[in-house]
C-alpha positions in Angstrom: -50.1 -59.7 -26.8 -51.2 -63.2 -27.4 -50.9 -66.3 -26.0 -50.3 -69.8 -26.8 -52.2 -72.1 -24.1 -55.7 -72.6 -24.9 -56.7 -73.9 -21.4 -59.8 -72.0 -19.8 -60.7 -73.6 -16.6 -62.8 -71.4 -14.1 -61.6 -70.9 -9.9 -64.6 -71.0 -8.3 -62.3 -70.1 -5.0 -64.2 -67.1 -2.7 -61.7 -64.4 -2.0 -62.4 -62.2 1.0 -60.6 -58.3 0.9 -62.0 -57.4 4.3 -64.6 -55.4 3.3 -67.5 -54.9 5.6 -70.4 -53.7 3.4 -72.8 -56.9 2.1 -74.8 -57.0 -0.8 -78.0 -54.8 -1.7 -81.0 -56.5 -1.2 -84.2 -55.7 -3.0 -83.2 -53.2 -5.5 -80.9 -51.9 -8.2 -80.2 -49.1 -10.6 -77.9 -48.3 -13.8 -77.8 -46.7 -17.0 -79.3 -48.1 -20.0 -76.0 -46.4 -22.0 -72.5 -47.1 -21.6 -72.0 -43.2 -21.8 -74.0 -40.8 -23.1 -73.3 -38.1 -25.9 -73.5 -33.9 -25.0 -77.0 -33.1 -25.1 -78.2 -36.9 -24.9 -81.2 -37.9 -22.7 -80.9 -40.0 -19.7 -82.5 -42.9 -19.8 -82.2 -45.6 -16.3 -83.2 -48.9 -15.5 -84.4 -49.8 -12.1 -84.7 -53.2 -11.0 -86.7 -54.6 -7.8 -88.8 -53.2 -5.4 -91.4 -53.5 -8.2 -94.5 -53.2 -6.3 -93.8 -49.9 -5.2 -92.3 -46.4 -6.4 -88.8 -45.4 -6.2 -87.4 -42.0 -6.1 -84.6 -41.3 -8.0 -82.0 -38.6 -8.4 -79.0 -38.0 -10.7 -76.2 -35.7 -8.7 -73.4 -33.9 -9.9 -71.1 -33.8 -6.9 -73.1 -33.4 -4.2 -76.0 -31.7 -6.0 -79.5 -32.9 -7.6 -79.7 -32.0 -11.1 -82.7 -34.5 -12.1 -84.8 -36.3 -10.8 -88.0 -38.1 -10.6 -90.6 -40.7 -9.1 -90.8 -44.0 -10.6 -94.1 -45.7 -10.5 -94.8 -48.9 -9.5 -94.5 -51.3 -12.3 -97.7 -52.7 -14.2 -99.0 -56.2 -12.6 -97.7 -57.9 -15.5 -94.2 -56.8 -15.3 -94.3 -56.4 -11.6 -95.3 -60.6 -11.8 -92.6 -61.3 -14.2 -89.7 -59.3 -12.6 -89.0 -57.2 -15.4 -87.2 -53.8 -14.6 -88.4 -50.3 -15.1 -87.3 -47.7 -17.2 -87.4 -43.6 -16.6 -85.9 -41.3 -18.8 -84.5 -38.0 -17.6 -83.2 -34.8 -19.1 -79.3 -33.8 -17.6 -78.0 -29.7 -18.0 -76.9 -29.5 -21.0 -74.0 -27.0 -22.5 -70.9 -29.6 -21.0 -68.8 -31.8 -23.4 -67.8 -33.3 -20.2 -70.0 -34.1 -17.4 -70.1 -36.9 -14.5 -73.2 -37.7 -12.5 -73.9 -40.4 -9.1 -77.4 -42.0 -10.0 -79.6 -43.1 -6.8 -82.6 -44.8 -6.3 -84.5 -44.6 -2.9 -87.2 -47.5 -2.5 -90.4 -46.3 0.4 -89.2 -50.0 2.0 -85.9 -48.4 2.3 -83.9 -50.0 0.0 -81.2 -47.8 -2.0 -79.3 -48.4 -4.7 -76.3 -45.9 -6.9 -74.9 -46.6 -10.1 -72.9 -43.2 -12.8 -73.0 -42.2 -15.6 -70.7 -39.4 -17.9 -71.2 -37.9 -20.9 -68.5 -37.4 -23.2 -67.9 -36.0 -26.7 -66.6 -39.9 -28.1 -65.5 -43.0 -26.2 -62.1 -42.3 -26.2 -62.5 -39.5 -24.6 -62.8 -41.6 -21.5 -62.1 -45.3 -23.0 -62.9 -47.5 -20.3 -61.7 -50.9 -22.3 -63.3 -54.4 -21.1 -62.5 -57.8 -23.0 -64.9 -60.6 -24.8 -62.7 -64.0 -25.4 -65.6 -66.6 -25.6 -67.7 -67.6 -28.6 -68.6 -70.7 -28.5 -71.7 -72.1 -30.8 -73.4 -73.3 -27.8 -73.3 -70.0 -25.8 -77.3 -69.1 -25.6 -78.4 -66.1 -26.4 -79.6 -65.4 -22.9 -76.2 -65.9 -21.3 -74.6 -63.3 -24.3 -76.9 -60.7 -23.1 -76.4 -61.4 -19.5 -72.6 -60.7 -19.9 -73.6 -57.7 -22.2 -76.0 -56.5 -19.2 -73.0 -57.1 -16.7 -70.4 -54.7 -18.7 -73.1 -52.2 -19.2 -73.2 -52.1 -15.3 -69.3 -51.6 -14.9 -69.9 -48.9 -17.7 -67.5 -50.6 -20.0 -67.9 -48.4 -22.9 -65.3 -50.3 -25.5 -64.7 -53.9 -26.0 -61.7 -56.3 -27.0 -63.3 -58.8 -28.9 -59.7 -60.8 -28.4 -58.8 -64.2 -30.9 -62.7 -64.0 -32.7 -60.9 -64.8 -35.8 -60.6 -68.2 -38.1 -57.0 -67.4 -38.2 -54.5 -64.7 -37.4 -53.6 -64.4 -40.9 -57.5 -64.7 -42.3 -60.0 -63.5 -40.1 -63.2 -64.6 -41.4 -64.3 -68.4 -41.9 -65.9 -70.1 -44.9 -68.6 -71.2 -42.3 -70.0 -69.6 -39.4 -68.4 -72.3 -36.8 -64.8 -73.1 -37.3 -61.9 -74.3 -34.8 -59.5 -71.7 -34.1 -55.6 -72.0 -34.7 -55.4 -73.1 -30.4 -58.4 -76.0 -30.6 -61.2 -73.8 -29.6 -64.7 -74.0 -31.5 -66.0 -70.6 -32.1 -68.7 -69.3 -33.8 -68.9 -65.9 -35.8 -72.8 -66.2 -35.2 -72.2 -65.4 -31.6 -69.7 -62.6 -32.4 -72.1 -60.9 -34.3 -74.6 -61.3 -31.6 -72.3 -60.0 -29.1 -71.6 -57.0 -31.0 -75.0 -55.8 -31.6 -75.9 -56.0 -28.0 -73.1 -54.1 -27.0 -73.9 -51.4 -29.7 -77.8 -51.9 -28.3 -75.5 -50.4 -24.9 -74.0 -47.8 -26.4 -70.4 -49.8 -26.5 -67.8 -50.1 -29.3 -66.6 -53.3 -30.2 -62.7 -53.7 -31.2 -61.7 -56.9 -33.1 -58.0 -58.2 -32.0 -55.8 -58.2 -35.0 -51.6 -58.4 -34.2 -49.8 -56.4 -37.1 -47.8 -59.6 -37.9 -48.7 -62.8 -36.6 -49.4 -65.4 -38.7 -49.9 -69.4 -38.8 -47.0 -71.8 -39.4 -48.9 -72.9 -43.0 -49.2 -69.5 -44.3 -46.0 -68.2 -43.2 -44.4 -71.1 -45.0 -46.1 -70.4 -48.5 -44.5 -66.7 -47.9 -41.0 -67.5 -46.9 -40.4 -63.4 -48.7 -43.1 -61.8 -45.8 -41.4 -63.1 -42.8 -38.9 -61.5 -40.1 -35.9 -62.9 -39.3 -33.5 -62.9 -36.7 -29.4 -62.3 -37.0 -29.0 -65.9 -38.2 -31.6 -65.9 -40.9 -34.2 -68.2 -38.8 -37.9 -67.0 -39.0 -38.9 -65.3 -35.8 -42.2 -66.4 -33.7 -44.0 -66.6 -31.0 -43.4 -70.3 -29.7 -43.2 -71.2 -33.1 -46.9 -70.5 -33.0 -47.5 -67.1 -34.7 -44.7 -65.9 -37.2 -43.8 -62.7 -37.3 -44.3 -61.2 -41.3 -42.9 -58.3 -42.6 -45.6 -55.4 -42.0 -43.0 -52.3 -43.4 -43.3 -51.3 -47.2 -42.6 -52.9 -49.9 -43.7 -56.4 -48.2 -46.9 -57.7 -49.3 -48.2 -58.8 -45.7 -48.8 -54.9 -44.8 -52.0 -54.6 -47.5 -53.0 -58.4 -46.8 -53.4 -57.9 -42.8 -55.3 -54.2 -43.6 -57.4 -56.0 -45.9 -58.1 -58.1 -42.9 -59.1 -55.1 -41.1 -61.4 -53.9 -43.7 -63.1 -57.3 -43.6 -63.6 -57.7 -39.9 -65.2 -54.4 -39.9 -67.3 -54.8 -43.3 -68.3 -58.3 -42.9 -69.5 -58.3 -38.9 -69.7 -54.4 -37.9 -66.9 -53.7 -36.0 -66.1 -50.3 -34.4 -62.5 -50.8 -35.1 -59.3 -52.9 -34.4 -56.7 -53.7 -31.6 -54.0 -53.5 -33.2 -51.7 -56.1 -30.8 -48.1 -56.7 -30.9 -45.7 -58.8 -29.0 -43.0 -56.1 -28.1 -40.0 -58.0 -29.7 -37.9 -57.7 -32.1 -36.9 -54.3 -31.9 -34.7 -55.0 -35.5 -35.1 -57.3 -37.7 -34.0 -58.4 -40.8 -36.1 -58.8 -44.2 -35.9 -60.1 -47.8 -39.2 -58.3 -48.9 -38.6 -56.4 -52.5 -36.1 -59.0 -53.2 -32.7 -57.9 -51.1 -32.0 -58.2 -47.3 -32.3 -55.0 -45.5 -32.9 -54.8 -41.9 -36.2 -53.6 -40.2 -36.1 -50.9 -37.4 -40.1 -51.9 -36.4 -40.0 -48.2 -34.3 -40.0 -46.4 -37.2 -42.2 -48.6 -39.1 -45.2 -49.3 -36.4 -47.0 -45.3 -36.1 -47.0 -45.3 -40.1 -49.1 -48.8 -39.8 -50.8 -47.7 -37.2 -52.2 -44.3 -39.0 -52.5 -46.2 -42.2 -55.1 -48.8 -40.4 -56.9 -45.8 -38.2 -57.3 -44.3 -41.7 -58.8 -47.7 -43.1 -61.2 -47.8 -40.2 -62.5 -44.0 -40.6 -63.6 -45.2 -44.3 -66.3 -47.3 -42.9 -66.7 -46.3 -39.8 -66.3 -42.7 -39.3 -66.5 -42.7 -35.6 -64.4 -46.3 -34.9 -61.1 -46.1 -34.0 -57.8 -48.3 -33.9 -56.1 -49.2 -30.3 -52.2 -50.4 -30.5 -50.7 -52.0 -27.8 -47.9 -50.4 -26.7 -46.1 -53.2 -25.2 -44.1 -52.1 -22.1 -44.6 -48.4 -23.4 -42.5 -49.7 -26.2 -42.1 -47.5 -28.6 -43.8 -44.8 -26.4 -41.3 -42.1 -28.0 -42.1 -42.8 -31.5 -45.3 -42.6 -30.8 -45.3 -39.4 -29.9 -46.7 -37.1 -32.7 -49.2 -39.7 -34.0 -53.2 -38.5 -33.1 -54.8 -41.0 -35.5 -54.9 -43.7 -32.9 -57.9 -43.5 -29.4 -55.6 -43.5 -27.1 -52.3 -44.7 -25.8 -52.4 -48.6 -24.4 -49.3 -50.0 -22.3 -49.4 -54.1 -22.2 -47.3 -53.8 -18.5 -44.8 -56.3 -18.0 -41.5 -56.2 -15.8 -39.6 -54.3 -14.6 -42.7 -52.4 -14.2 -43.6 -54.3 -11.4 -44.5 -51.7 -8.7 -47.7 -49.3 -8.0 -45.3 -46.5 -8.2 -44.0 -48.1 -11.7 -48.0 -47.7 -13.0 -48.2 -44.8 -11.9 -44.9 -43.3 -14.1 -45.7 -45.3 -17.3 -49.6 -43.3 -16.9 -47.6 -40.2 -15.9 -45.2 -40.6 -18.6 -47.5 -41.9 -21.7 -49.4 -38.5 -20.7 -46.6 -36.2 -20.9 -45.3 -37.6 -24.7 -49.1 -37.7 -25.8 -50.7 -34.5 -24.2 -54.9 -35.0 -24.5 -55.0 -38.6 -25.1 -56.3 -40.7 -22.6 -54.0 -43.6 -21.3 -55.0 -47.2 -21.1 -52.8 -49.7 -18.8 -53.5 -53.9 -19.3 -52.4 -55.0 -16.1 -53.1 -58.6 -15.9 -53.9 -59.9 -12.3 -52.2 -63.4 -11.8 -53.9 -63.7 -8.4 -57.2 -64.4 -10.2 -55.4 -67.2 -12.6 -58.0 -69.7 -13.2 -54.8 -72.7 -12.7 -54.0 -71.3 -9.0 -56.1 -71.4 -5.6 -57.5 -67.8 -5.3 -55.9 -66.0 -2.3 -57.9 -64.4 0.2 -55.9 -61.2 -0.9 -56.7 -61.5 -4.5 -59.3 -58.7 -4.3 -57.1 -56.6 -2.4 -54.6 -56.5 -5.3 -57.3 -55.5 -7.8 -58.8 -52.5 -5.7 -55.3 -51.3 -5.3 -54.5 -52.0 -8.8 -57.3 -50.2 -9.9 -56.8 -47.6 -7.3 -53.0 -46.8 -8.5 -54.8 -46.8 -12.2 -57.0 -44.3 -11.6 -55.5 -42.2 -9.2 -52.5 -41.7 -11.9 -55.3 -40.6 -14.5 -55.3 -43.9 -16.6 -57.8 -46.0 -17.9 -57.4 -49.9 -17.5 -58.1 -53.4 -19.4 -58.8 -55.4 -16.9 -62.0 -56.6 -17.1 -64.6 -58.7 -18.9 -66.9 -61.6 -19.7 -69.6 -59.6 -17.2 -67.6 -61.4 -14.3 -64.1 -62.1 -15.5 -60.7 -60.7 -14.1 -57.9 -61.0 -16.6 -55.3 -62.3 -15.3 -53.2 -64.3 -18.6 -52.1 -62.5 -21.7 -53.5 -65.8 -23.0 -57.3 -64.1 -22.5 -59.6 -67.0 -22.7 -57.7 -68.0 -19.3 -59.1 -65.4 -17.3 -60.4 -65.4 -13.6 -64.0 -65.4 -12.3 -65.5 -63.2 -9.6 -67.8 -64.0 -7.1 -70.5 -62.6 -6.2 -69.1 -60.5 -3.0 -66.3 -59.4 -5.5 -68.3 -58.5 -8.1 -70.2 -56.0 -5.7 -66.7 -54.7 -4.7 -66.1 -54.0 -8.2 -68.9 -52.6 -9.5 -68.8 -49.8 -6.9 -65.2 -48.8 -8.0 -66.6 -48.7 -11.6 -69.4 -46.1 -9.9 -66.7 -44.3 -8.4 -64.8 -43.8 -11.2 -67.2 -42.8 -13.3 -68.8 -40.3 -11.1 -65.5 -38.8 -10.8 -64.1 -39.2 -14.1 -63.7 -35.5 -14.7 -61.3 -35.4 -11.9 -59.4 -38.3 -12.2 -58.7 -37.7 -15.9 -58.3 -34.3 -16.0 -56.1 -33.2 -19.2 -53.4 -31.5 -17.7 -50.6 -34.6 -16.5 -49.4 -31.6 -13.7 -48.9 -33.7 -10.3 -48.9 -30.8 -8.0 -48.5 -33.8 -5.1 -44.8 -33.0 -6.0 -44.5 -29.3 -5.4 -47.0 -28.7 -2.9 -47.6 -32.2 -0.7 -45.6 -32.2 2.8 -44.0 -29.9 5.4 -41.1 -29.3 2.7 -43.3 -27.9 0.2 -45.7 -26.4 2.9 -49.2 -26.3 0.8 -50.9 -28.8 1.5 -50.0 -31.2 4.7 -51.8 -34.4 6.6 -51.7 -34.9 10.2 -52.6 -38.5 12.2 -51.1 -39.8 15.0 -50.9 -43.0 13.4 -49.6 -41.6 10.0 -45.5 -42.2 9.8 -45.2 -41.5 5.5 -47.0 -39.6 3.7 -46.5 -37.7 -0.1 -46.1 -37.9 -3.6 -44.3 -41.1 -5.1 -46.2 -44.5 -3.8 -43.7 -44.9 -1.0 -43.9 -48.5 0.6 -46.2 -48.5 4.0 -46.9 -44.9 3.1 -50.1 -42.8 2.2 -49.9 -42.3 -1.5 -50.9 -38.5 -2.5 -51.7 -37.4 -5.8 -52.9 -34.1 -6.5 -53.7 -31.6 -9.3 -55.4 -28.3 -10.0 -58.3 -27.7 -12.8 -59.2 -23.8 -12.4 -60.3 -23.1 -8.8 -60.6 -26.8 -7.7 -58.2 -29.2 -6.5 -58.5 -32.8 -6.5 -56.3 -35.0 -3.5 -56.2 -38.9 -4.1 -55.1 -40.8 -1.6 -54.0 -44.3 -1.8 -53.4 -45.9 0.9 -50.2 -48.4 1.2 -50.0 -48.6 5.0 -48.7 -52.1 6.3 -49.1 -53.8 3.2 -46.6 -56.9 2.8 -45.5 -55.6 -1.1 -45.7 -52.8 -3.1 -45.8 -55.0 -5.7 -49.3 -54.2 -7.6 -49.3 -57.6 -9.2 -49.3 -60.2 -6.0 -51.7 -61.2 -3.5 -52.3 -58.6 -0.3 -53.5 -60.9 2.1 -53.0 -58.0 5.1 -54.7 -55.6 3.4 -53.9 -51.6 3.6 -54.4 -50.2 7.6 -57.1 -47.6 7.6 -57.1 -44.2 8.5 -60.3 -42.2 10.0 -60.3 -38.3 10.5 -57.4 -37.4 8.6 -56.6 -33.9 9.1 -56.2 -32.0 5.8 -54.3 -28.8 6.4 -53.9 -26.2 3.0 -52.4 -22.7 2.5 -55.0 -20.8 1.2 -54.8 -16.6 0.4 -58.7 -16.2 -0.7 -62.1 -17.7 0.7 -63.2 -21.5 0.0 -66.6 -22.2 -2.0 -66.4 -26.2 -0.6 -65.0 -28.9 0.4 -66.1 -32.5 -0.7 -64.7 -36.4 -0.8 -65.8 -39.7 -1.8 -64.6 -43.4 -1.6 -65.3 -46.4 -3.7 -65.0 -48.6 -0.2 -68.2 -47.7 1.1 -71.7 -47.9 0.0 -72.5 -44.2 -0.2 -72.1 -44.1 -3.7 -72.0 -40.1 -3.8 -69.7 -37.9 -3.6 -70.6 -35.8 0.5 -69.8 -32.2 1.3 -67.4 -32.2 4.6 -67.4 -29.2 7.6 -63.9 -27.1 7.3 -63.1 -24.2 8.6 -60.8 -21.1 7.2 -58.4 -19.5 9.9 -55.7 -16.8 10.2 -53.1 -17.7 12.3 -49.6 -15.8 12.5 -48.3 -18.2 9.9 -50.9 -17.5 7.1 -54.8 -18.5 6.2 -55.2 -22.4 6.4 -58.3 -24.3 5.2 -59.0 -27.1 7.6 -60.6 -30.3 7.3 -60.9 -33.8 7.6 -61.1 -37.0 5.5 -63.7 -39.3 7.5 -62.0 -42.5 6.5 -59.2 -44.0 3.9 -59.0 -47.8 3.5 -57.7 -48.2 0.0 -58.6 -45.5 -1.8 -60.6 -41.8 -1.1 -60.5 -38.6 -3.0 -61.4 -35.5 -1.8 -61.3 -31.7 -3.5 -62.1 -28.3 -2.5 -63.1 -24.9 -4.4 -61.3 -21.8 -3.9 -63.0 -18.5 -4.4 -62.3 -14.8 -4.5 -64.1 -13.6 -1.3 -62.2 -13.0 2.0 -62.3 -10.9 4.9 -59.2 -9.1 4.2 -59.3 -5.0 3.9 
């Protein structure tokens, strides 16, 4: 959804979550690919410690599946800093495969990034945003930002108000002012979608199915939307709302826009935006008033412009946002679209609220993946950053990707969004940054279990003494189960096959469940969680991981299997939770029973 400030100052305030781990010194490792296609080579760029080799391995789970020595670099490049590059060959057979990446330095450095492999982007869509195209940006700071979503493993991109005008995208000249005073150059957007595409990424242009200027809109009085009184409907009286149903005239002009944006600069596709209002409507299109129901009329536009894009560009794809999950329901049968995107907005102002608009969105639109905007007003660029800020986005992102979504929240190679107004987004430092990246790693590296097809939460069924399959124990721990319960530990849990997959968020003594406000307390650990399941055959594993330390792997944990006059229990325990861990375990067929 747009905006209508056009302010883009920068906080340069240092927020401080209370993590302990410090930046890696003297080397770093990460895919030279976004994501990589079934069957595609691996190729991995390692940075520092240039003098010397580096081991590296690529691990599914907890086991090596490649690896290899990487030389010392030449002396020219070893002079000049440049990184190296190694390319490796994964299993193949997989449509869908995750993998930890880690490079071991003899000085002792070490370094992880992830990569998955997936049949298309959408298949795991994980959406960042570009708002800034200045002429002046050099061509060194475009790549730098490109180089910085490549290492979140942003795989998709907004390219969000690129355009000369909402109602004409491209410009006469390459630099133009856009409709909200800023200079922007469709030189640089070009530029910044080639080096994404160099990355494996595919760039979306923003394009709302029916805003247009104030001067346009008046020399089409017969395109518009109207309210009950007959008065033109906008956005601030900034962006009028046209007519996008049949037999109005606007629907071909702002599709021909589409086919422009992607002809002209090489777009992968559009986001298609909306502002969620009106619901009705009335028009004078085709000469008679008639009234609009814009439910029924959006999945037709939106399969008509997914259509357009497949013309040119067989593998783009169209993104609609789904403002507030509205209209979620008539949404339901269309599969022309990449996935399902939810702009969130009140009253979905809780984690537990994120978690049912993911679960939900899942349930109408079985198979595609879902894709929440959440924007983070304790990173607004106008407001002191809070020393909680960070908090927010690790839960944020934790109560995201626990519930199997996807999220736009990043961008800009350092930028937290944080307006709907993107060009007014945050800035991260450097500390955060780090923080961030390693819950990009983590997701990645577990994507196949965080997003998971099926939508079954078995947290519901099988979670807690009432249900009696799977219980915690703590001394410390008051709350536990399925539903993001305030001060509690959140559990969500499903089953793929033989495996099952806990995540645990952890909402102990924050001040708000509120996912959109500052944390300045921050969640209370746990270590040594006892994990207690009812089992009936023998157990192959048992495994967790966390994006809140620097392991970067997923580790195997000790358990135990024992009868007691109650039944067979697996045992374990969870060696520490501070926001968010996930651990998983394999059944299997042997046991010691006669």
């Amino acid at each position: 959804m747009t905006g209508v400030d056009s302010g883009a100052s920068v906080a340069a305030a240092r927020a401080d979550s209370g993590d302990r781990s410090d930046e890696r010194a003297g080397i770093a490792v990460w895919p030279a690919t976004a994501q990589l296609r079934p069957g595609d080579p691996l190729e991995v760029v390692v940075d520092g410690e240039a003098g010397s080799p580096v081991g590296l391995r690529v691990l599914e789970g907890t086991t090596a599946v490649a690896g290899v020595e990487v030389p010392p670099a030449p002396a020219g490049i070893r002079a000049s800093g440049g990184p190296r590059r190694v390319t490796l060959r994964l299993p193949g057979g997989a449509p869908r495969a995750a993998y930890a990446i880690e490079a071991q330095a003899a000085s002792g450095a070490r370094a992880t990034s992830a990569v998955d492999v997936a049949p298309h982007w959408w298949t795991a869509p994980r959406y960042g945003f570009l708002s800034d195209f200045a002429p002046d940006e050099a061509a060194t700071e475009s790549t730098r930002r490109a180089d910085a979503l490549l290492r979140l493993h942003v795989n998709v991109v907004q390219f969000y108000d690129w355009m000369a005008s909402h109602h004409t995208f491209l410009s006469p000249s390459p630099e133009f002012t856009d409709p909200l005073g800023r200079r922007l150059s469709h030189t640089v957007v070009r530029r910044k979608i080639d080096l994404l595409h160099a990355r494996g990424t595919a760039a979306l242009a923003y394009g709302a199915v029916y805003g247009a200027e104030a001067d346009f809109s008046r020399e089409h009085p017969d395109w518009l939307l109207y309210d009950g009184r007959g008065e033109p409907l906008s956005l601030a009286e900034t962006f009028y709302l046209q007519d996008f149903a049949p037999p109005s005239p606007w629907r071909g002009w702002i599709l021909d826009q589409y086919d422009a944006a992607v002809a002209a600069l090489g777009f992968d596709g559009i986001h298609v935006d909306q502002y969620g209002f009106p619901k009705h409507a009335r028009s004078r299109a085709g000469g008679a008033w008639h009234t609009v129901d814009l439910s029924a009329q959006l999945p037709g536009f939106v399969a008509e412009a997914a259509e357009r894009v497949r013309r040119r560009r067989p593998e783009g794809g169209v993104i609609f946002n789904c403002v507030n999950a509205w209209p979620l329901e008539s949404l339901a049968g269309l599969r022309d679209d990449a996935a399902t995107y939810i702009e969130v907005w009140e009253p979905h102002t809780r984690f537990r609220d994120l978690y049912e608009l993911v679960r939900r969105a899942r349930m109408l639109r079985p198979g595609m993946s879902v894709i929440l905007a959440a924007y983070l007003r304790p990173f607004h660029p106008d407001q002191r950053r809070d020393p909680g800020a960070l908090t927010a986005l690790r839960l944020t992102s934790a109560a995201i990707g626990a519930s199997g979504g996807f999220s736009l929240l990043l961008g800009e190679g350092d930028g937290v969004l944080a307006d709907p107004y993107y060009p007014r987004y945050g800035r991260l430092d450097r500390h955060e940054a780090q923080v961030v990246r390693r819950y990009a790693d983590f997701a990645v590296r577990n994507t196949t279990r965080l997003h998971d097809p099926s939508p079954t939460d078995i947290a519901w069924t099988h979670v807690g003494p009432a249900n009696g399959v799977i219980t915690l124990h703590h001394a410390a721990l008051e709350s536990y189960g399925a539903g993001a319960v305030p001060g509690s530990l959140w559990v969500i849990g499903r089953r793929a096959g033989t495996e099952t997959i806990l995540q645990l968020v952890n909402l102990r003594g924050l001040a708000t469940d509120a996912w959109n406000a500052e944390q300045p307390s921050g969640p209370t650990p746990l270590t040594e969680l006892e994990v207690r399941v009812r089992i009936v055959g023998g157990v192959a594993g048992v495994w967790w991981d966390t994006p809140d330390d620097d392991a970067g792997t997923g580790r195997a944990l000790a358990f135990d299997v024992t009868d007691t006059a109650e039944g067979r229990f697996l045992v374990f325990r969870v060696p520490r939770i501070d926001v968010w861990s996930c651990a998983w375990w394999r059944e299997s067929d042997e046991t010691d029973l006669p």
